[in-house]
Each structure stands twice: as structure tokens, then as C-alpha cells.
N, C-alpha and C positions, 0 to 999 in steps of 0.2 A: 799278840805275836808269839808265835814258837820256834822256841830258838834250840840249838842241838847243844846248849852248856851243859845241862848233865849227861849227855851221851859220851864226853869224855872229858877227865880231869882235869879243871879249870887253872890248878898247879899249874899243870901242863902246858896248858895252852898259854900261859905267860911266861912260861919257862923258869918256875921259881921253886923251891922246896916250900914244906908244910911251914916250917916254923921263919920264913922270910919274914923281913919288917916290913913296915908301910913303904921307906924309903927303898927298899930293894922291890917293893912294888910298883912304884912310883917309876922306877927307871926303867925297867923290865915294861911297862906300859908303853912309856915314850921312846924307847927307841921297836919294838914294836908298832907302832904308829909310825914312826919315820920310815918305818921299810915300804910300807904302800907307798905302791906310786900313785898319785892323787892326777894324774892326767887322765881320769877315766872315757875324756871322748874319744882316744883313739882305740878304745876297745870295743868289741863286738857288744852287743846286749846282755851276752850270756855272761860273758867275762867281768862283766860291770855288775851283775847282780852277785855274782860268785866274790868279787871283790867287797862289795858291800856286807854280805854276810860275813867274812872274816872278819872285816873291823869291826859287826857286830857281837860275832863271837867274845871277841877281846872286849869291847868296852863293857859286855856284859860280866866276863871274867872277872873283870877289874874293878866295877862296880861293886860285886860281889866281896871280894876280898876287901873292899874298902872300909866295909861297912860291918863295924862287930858282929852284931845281931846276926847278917846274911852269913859272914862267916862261920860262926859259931854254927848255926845252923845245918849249914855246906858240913862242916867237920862233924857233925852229930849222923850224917847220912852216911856218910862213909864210914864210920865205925859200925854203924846200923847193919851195913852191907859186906862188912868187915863176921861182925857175928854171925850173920845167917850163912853165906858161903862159905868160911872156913871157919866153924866151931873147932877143930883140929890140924892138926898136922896132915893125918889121910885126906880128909875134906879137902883141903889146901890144896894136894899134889893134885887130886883127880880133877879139880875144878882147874884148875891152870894147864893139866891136859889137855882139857876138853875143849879150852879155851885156843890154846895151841890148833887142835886140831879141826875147830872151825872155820880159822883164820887162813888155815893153809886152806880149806874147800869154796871158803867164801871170802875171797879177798875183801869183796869189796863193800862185806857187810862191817858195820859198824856194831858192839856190843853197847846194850840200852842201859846207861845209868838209869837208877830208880831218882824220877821228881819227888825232891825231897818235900817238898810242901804239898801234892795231890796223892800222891802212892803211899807217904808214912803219916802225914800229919791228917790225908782226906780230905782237903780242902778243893773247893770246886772249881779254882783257877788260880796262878801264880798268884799271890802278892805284890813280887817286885817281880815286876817286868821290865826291857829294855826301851818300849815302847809306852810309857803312861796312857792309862787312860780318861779321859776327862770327865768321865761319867762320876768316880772317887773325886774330883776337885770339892774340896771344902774351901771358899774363899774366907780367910780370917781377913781382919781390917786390914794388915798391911799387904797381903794378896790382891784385896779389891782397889788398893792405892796403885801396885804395880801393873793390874790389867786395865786401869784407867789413864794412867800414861803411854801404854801400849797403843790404847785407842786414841787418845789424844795426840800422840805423835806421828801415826797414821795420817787421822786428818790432817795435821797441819803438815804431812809432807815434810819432818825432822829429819830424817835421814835416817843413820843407820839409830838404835838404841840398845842398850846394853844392859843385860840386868845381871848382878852379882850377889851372894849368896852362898851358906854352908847346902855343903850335900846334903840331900835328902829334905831342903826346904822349900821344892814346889816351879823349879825355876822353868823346867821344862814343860811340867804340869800346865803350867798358864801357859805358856807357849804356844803349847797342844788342844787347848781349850780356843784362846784367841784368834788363831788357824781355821779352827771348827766351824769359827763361825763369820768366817767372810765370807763374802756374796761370791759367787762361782765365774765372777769377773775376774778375781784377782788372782795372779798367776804366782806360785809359791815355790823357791829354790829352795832343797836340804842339801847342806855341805856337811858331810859326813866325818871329813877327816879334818881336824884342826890344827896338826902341823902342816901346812901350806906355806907360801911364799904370795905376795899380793898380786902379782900374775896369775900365779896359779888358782887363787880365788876368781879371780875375774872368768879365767878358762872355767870352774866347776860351775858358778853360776850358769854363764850362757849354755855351755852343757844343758842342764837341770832346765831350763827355758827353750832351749831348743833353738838358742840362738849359733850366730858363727863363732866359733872356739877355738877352733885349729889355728892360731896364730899367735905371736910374740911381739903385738904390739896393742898396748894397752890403750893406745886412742884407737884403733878401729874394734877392740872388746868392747870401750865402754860408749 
């Protein structure tokens, strides 16, 4: 998946300075997240995908910032982009001219961060992406313990199941992996936004199903 996070600064888009803590992270995130309105069936299709990519914008933002490595990274391109546009003071002025005066001809273009992992490092596709892909799944033994309660809870019809785990240890991966590979029987909801309210779950699901949603009463939801 491509996503437009280097197109513009990821700071930015959570609304935080360079040198924020995780915890000014962390909050900066959540009430970002609280501001979607998570009733996406009374929106148009267009408006519903337009909505989805902002909270992927942000979860990917914040992913990012999460995670040393990504950060450190993330800050290594910007100074990158920092040296080659304004080696100078001159440099500096004309480049923010110029910049100025694109913006006034071309409102509605957006100025292309450089992808710091294909464009500086040459690498032939993200690393981290907001989308895992399952094709990178390494199963270690405690991976193949939690995809085989996946599938065991499956058949035996458990209900819901929950799996927990540090960032970056594979939770979504399997997810993504386990999805992959049902039979084209089974019909599969993404709830996108996880501040909701348990109505509101109920409405995203049948949404995402295509079932009736438009209502506030959770026995004719469920």
C-alpha cells in the first residue's frame, strides 16, 4: 500500500514538535482518533474512503514516531532534505520562493517528500508499511502457537479472540496471513477506528458486511 506520509510532515500530521515524548505522542494520537466520527454508513463511498485514509495517514504517522528505528530514520531524511535544498542562506530564500509561488498557481498540488527508504536508502519497496504483508511472515514457535488458536477458535466457533503483544511482534502479521487464507465463504469486517463505543462497533461491522446499520438499537444490529 501507498500511503501519502512522506508527502507531508508526519510532526505535522499529529500535531506535535520534533523533539515531543512518546506520551505527547500517545495523546496527540488519541484524541486525533477521537475526532473521526466512526459512523461511516451515513457517508457517501467517496467520503468513507477519504475518511479511511486519514486515520491511515495518522496510524501510520504514529507508528512511525513510535518506533526508534522508524524515527530515527524519518529524522535522518529530513536533514538529508534539509542539506540538498538549503546548503545556504540564498538557497534557503529562493527555495521557499519558489515554493511560495507554486502554491499560489497550483493550489491543489501537494509538494513530494523524498521516500526515505526507496529514493535515499534504494530499496525496492517500504520496509514498514501500514499494511503488512504476509508474504515476510516468519512463523517462530510462539507465532505458530497463536495462528493455531486463531484456527482453532475459528472452528470451534469461540467467539471473539484477542491477541496481545509489544509493537512490532507480528500481531497484525498473522492476522493478515490467517485472513489470507479462508475460503472465499467467509465474509470479513475491518474496524478501522478503535475508539468506538459498543453500538458503534455493532454499526461499523454491519456497515463492513453490508448489513442494516442505520439504527440505535443493538438487538435489531445483532
Amino acid at each position: 500500500m501507498t500511503t501519502k506520509l512522506y508527502q507531508q510532515n508526519i510532526y505535522d500530521v499529529l500535531g506535535v514538535g520534533y523533539d515531543a515524548t512518546q506520551k505527547e505522542i500517545n495523546d496527540a494520537y488519541n484524541r486525533m482518533i477521537k475526532q473521526f466520527d466512526s459512523s461511516t454508513e451515513n457517508f457517501s463511498s467517496a467520503m468513507q474512503i477519504s475518511l479511511e485514509k486519514r486515520i491511515s495517514l495518522v496510524q501510520e504517522a504514529y507508528d512511525t514516531l513510535s518506533n526508534d528505528k522508524k524515527r530515527s530514520a524519518y529524522n535522518q531524511s529530513i536533514k538529508y532534505q534539509e542539506n540538498i535544498l538549503a546548503p545556504n542562506s540564498v538557497q534557503a530564500a529562493g527555495h521557499q520562493m519558489k515554493l511560495s509561488l507554486d502554491k499560489n498557481r497550483q493550489s491543489d498540488q501537494k509538494s513530494t517528500r523524498m521516500n526515505v527508504y526507496r529514493d535515499y536508502y534504494g530499496f525496492s519497496e517500504k520496509p514498514f508499511d501500514l499494511t503488512p504483508d504476509p508474504k515476510y511472515l516468519y512463523l517462530s514457535p510462539k507465532h505458530k502457537e497463536v495462528l493455531a488458536h486463531l484456527v482453532y477458535g475459528l472452528q470451534e466457533n469461540n467467539g471473539f479472540l484477542k491477541i496481545i503483544g509489544e509493537v512490532g511482534t507480528g500481531k497484525t502479521m498473522i492476522c493478515r496471513s490467517f485472513l489470507r487464507e479462508l475460503r472465499a465463504d467467509f465474509s470479513i469486517a475491518y474496524v478501522f477506528n478503535p475508539a468506538i463505543n459498543e453500538l458503534e462497533l455493532l454499526q461499523t461491522i454491519n456497515s463492513e458486511l453490508g448489513l442494516m446499520s442505520e439504527t440505535d438499537s443493538k438487538k435489531k444490529l445483532v
